[in-house]
C-alpha positions as MATLAB code, in Angstrom:
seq = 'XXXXXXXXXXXXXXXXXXXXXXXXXXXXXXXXXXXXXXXXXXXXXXXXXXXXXXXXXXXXXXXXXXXXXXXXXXXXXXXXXXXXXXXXXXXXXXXXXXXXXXXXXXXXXXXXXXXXXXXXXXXXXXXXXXXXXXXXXXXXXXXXXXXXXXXXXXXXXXXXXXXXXXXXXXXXXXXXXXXXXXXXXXXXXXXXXXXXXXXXXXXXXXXXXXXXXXXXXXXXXXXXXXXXXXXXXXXXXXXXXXXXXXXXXXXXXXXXXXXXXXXXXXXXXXXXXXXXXXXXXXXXXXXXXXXXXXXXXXXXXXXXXXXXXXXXXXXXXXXXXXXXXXXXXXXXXXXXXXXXXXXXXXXXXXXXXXXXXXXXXXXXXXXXXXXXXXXXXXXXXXXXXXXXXXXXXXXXXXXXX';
ca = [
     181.812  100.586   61.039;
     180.859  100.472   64.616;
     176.834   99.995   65.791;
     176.516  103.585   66.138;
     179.206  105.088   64.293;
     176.728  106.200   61.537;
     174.833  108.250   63.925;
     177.206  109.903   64.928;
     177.187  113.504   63.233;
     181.036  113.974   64.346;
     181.743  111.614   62.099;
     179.309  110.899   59.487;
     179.481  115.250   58.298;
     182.851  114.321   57.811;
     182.192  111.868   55.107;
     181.857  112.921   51.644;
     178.425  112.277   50.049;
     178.502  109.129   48.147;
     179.616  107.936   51.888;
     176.755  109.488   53.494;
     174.449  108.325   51.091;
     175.599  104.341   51.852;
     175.805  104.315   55.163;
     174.764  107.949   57.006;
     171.953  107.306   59.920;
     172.537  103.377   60.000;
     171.783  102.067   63.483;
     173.119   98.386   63.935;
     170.805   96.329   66.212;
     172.292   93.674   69.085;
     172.552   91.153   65.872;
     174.732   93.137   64.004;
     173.250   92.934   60.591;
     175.248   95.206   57.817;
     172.031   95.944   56.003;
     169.610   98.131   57.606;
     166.884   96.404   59.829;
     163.466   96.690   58.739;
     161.604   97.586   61.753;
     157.550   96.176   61.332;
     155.776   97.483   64.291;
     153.089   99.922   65.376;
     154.198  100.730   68.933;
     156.638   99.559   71.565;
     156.629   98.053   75.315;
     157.988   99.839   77.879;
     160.160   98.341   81.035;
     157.919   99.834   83.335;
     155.079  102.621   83.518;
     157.845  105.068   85.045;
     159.252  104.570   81.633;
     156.317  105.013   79.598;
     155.379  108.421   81.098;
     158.847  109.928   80.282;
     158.720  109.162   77.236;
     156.093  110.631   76.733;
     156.796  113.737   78.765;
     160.328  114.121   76.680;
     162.665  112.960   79.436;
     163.851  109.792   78.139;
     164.971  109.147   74.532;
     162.778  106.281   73.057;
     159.687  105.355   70.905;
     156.430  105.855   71.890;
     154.210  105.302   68.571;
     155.201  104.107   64.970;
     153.609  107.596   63.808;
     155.951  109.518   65.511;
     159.215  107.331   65.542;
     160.233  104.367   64.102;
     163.820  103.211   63.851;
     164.072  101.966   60.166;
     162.300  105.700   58.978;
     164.902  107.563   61.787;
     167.808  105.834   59.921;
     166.148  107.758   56.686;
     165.910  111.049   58.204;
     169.372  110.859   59.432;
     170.532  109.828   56.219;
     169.052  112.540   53.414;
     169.385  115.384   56.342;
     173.129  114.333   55.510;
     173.044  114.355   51.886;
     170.914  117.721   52.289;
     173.604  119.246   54.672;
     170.534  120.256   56.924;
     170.236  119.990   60.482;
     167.164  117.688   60.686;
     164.994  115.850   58.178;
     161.272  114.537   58.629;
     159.682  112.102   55.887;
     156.181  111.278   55.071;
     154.325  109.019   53.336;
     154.299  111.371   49.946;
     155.822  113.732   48.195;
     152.579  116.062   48.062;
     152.165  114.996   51.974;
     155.216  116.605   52.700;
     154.580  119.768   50.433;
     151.245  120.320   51.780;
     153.251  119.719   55.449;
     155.597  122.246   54.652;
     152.833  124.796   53.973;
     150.537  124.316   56.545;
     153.009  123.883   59.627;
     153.517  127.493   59.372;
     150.915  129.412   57.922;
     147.295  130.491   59.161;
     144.881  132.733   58.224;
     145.487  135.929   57.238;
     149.146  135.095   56.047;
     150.324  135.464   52.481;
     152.556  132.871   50.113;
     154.192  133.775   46.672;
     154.965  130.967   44.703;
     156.790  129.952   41.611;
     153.814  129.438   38.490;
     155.511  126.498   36.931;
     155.150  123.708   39.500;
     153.686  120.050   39.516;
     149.835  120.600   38.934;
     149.245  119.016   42.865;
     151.573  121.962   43.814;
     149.385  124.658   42.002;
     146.401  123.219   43.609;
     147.660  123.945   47.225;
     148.346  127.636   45.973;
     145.266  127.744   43.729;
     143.159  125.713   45.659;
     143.603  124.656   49.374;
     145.553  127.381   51.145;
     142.852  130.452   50.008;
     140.218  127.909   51.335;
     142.054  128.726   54.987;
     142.311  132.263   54.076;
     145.546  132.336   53.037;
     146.225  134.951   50.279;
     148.281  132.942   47.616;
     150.401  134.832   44.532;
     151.960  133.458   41.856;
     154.315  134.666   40.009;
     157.436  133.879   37.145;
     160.571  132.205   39.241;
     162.426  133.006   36.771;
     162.714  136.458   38.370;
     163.651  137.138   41.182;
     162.524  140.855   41.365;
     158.579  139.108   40.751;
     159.206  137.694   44.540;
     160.518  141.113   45.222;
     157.512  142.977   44.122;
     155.063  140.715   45.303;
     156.199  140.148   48.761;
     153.797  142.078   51.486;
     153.948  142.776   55.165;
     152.381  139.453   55.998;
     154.018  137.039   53.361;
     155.261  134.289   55.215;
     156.520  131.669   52.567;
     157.957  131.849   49.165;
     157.462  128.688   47.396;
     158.948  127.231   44.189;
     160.625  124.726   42.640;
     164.195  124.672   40.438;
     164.019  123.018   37.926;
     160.494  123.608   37.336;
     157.810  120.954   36.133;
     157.360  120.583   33.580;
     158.580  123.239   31.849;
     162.129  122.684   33.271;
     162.263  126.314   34.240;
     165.233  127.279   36.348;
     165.166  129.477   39.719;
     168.058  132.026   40.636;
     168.161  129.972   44.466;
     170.443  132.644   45.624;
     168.401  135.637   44.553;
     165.417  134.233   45.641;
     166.731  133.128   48.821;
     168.348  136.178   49.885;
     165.057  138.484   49.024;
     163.312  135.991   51.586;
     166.244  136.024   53.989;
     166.270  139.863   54.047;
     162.772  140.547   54.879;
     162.449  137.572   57.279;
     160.555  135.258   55.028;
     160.853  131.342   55.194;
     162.052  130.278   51.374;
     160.672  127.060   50.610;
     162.347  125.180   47.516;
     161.206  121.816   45.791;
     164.160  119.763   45.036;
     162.407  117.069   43.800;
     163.945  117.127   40.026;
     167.447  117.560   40.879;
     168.068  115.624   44.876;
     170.943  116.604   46.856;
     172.966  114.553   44.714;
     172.815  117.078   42.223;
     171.568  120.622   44.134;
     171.700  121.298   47.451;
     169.545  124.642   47.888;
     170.797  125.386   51.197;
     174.450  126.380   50.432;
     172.399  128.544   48.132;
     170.606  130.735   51.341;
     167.446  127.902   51.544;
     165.670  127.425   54.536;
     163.921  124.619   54.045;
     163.657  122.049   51.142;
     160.762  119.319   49.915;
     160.533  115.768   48.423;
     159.033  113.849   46.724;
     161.328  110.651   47.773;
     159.514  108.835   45.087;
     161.571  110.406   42.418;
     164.827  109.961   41.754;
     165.894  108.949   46.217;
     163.857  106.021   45.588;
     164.459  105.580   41.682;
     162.858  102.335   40.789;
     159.258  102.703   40.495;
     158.755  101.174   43.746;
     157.523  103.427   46.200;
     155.861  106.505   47.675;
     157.385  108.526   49.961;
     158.208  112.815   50.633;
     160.996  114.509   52.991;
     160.860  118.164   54.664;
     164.729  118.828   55.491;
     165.036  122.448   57.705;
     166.772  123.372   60.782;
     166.286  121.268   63.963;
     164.096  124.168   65.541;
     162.186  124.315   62.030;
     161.356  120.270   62.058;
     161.075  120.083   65.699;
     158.922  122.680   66.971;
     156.963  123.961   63.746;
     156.910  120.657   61.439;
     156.612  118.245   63.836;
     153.516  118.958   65.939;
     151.955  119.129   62.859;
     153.155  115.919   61.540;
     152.649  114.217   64.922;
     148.683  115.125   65.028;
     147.477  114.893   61.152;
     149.282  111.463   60.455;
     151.015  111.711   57.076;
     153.495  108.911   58.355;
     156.233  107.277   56.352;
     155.785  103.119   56.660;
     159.126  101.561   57.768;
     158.885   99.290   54.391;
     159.288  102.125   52.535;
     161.646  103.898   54.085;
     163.971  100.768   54.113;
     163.148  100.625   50.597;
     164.581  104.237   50.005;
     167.326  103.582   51.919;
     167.968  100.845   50.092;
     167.680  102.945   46.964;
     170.208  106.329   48.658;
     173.058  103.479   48.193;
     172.526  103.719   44.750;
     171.203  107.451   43.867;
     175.018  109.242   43.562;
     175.196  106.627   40.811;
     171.617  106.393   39.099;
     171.661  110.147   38.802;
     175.140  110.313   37.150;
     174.491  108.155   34.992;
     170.854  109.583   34.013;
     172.442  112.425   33.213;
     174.429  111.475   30.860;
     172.374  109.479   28.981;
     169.627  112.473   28.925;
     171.835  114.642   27.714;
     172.885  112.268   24.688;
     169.263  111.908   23.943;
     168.252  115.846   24.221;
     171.350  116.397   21.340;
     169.648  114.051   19.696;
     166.178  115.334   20.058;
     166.926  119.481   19.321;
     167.270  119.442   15.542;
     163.794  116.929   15.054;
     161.243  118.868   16.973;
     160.197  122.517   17.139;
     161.221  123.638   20.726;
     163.896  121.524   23.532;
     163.536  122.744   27.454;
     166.694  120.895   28.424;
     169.007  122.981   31.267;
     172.355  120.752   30.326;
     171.885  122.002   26.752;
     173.367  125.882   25.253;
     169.835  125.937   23.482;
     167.950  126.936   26.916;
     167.273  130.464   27.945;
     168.607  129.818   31.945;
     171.638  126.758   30.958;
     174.484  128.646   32.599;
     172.642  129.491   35.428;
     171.454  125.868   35.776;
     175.077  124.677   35.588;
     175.887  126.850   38.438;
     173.426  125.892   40.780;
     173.254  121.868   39.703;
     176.217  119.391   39.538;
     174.566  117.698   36.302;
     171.537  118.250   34.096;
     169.461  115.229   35.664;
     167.099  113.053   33.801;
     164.798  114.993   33.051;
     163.939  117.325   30.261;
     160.444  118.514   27.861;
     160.185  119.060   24.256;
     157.061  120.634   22.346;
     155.701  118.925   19.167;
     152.312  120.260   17.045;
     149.780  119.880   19.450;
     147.765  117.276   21.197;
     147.048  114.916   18.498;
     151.093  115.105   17.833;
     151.922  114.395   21.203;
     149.800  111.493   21.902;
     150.562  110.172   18.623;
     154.265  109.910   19.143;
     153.438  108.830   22.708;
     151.435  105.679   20.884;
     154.574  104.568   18.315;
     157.093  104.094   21.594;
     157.720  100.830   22.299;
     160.755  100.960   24.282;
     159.984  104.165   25.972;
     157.036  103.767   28.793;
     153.617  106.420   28.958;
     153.839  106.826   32.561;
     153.507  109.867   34.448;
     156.053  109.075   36.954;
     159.656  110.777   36.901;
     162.842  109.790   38.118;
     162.962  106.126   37.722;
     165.306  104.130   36.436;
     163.249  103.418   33.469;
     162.596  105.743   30.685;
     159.253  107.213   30.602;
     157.452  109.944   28.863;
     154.284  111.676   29.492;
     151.693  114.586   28.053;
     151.728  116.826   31.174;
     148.581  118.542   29.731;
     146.130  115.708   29.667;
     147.619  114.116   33.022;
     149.684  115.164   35.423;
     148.481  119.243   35.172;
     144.830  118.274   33.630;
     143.542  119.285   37.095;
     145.164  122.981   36.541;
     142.685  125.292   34.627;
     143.634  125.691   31.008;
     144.873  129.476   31.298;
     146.783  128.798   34.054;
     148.173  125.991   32.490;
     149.325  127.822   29.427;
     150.657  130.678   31.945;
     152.747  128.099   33.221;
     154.121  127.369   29.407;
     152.618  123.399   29.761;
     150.928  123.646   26.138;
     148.962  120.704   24.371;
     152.341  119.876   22.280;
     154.480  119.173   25.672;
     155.870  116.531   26.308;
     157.689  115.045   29.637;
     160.720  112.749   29.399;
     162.597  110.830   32.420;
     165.619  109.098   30.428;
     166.396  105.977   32.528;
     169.487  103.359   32.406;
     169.019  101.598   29.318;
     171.662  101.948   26.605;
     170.887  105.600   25.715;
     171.278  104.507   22.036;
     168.341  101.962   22.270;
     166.146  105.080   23.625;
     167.458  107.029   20.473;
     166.512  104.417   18.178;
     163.058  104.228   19.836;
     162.283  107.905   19.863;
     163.038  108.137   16.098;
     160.717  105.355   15.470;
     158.098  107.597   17.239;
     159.056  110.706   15.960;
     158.758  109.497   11.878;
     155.687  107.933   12.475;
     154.006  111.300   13.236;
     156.339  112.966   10.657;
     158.981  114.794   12.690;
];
C-alpha cells in the first residue's frame, strides 16, 4: 500500500470491510512506518504567518489545533466512516460525549425529540433530564413500534432517537420503519449502534441519517479506553456537528484513537467470534432461569427481525432471575465471569443494570423500560465459551436456579 493509498476513497470504498477495517484512513508519514503513527501534540508550526492565517480562514488544508484536527484521530474518522458506509465521521472523547453532541448540534429551544424508552440510563438522562432543561420538549416512547414514533411526532420534532438493540433489555428497533417515518416528514433519525458496530449493523442502508458510539464498546474491545463517534453526511458533520464540537471541546486524545485503531484491525474478528460463543452460552442459559432477552435465540419476541437487520447476534444478551437479592447473589458465586458494568470487551462480564448502570433512572421509568431488580447484563468475551458455562452454573446452583 502506497503513503496515501488508504485515503483515498476511490479506492479504499472499494475494499470489502474486514479491509477497511485494517487499513481504511491510514496516512503513512515521510518514515514509512506500516503501523499507524501516534501523533502527541497540542498544536502545530506554521512555515510562515501567510500560512497560519489560511488555515485558519479555510484556504489551505492543514492543522491548526489538536482540538480540531489531529492526524492519528483523522486516520480514525476516515476509518469507521468506512466501516459505517457514511460520508464523514467525527469522534470524541466518549461515547455519552458524542450522544449528547449529536443532540445538541441540532436542536434549540422550542424543538421536540421522541426517543426510544429502553436506552443506557446516561441516554435517558439527556431525554429526561438535560434537553427539557433547554426547553426542549422530550417524548418517549416503545421502539418497538414504529407507529409510537408515528403518533408522537409533531410539527416541530426535530430528532428521533433510539437505539437497536436496546440496553439493557436487548429490545430490537424496526430501523427501516423508523427511518422512513423520519425520512418522510423531514426528521433527522438518530440511531445508537453501540451494541451491534458496523461490523454487525449498519443503520444507514436501513434509511439512517446519522449514527452514535460509544467506541469504548466493542471498536475498542479490550477494556482499554474511552472514546464515542458521530458518523452522518459530510454537510451533517461539517456544518452542524462540527462547530459544535470545535467550540465545547469534547476532543478525542490521539492515544486513544491509535488505540482504537489498533483495536478496528481486530473488531470483524472479536465480534464473530463473541457471537458465537454468546449464543452457546444463551442455549445454555434459557432452560435454568425464568426469562432470556437474547435476539440470536427463537425464544425472543423481535429474533427474526433482529436477524434481518444484524449480521450476528453480538455479545451481548440479559436474563431475569427472582429479584435483587437473586441477582446479586449469583453475581457474588462468579469467579470466572467479571461484575463490571462495562460491555463489549473481550472479557466476559456481567452486571445488575438496576443498581448501576440505570440506578440514576427513576424507578418507574426504569420498570417502563422492562430493567427490573432480577436483570441481569451479560457481555460473553473470548474465553473458551465452555469455561463461561461451567462458571455460570456454579453461580446459578448456588442461588438455587
Amino acid at each position: 500500500m502506497k503513503r496515501r493509498t488508504g485515503q483515498d476513497q476511490s479506492i479504499t470504498r472499494q475494499w470489502r470491510p474486514a479491509t477497511q477495517a485494517v487499513r481504511g484512513g491510514t496516512a503513512r508519514s515521510e518514515w514509512g512506518e506500516t503501523s499507524e503513527a501516534l501523533f502527541l501534540t497540542s498544536g502545530y508550526a506554521y512555515d510562515c504567518a501567510a500560512d497560519a492565517a489560511a488555515r485558519f480562514a479555510g484556504d489551505q488544508i492543514g492543522m491548526t489545533y489538536s482540538r480540531l484536527q489531529n492526524p492519528t484521530v483523522e486516520m480514525l474518522e476516515a476509518r469507521i466512516a468506512l466501516l459505517e458506509g457514511a460520508e464523514a465521521c467525527r469522534t470524541m472523547a466518549t461515547g455519552m460525549a458524542a450522544m449528547t453532541a449529536v443532540l445538541l448540534c441540532q436542536l434549540q429551544t422550542g424543538d421536540h425529540v421522541v426517543a426510544g424508552r429502553a436506552a443506557f440510563g446516561s441516554c435517558r438522562w439527556l431525554v429526561d433530564t438535560l434537553l427539557p432543561k433547554f426547553g426542549i420538549e422530550t417524548t418517549v416512547v416503545d421502539a418497538r413500534d414504529p407507529q409510537a414514533f408515528e403518533d408522537a411526532a409533531k410539527a416541530n420534532t426535530k430528532v428521533f432517537f433510539f437505539e437497536t438493540p436496546a440496553n439493557p433489555t436487548m429490545d430490537i428497533a424496526d430501523l427501516s420503519a423508523i427511518c422512513g417515518i423520519a425520512r418522510a416528514r423531514g426528521i433527522t433519525s438518530v440511531v445508537d449502534n453501540a451494541f451491534a458496530t458496523p461490523a454487525l449493523q449498519r443503520p444507514m442502508e436501513f434509511g439512517a441519517d446519522v449514527t452514535a458510539y460509544s467506541a469504548t464498546k466493542m471498536m475498542d474491545g479490550q477494556g482499554r479506553v474511552l472514546a464515542g463517534a458521530v458518523c452522518g453526511t459530510e454537510d451533517f458533520i461539517t456544518n452542524t456537528l462540527l462547530p459544535f464540537t470545535r467550540n465545547t471541546g469534547p476532543t478525542l486524545s490521539a492515544f486513544n484513537a491509535w488505540v482504537v485503531l489498533k483495536g478496528l484491525e481486530t473488531l470483524d474478528l472479536r465480534i464473530r467470534r463473541q457471537s458465537e460463543n454468546a449464543l452457546k452460552v444463551g442455549r445454555f442459559l434459557e432452560p435454568r432461569v425464568p426469562r432470556i432477552l437474547h435476539p440470536g435465540l427463537p425464544s425472543h419476541p423481535q429474533h427474526n427481525l433482529a436477524m434481518r437487520q444484524m449480521d450476528a447476534c453480538g455479545p451481548i444478551f440479559a436474563f431475569e432471575v427472582e429479584g435483587r437479592q437473586q441477582a446479586h447473589g449469583l453475581l457474588d458465586a462468579l469467579q470466572l465471569v467479571d461484575i463490571s458494568n462495562n460491555i463489549g470487551d473481550s472479557r466476559s462480564l456481567m452486571t445488575h443494570p438496576s443498581s448501576t448502570t440505570h440506578s440514576g433512572v427513576a424507578e418507574d421509568k426504569r420498570l417502563e423500560m422492562g430493567v427490573t431488580e432480577g436483570m441481569l447484563r451479560l457481555n460473553v468475551g473470548l474465553e473458551d465459551a465452555d469455561d463461561v458455562i461451567e462458571d455460570l452454573d456454579r453461580a446459578l446452583t448456588a442461588v438455587g436456579l
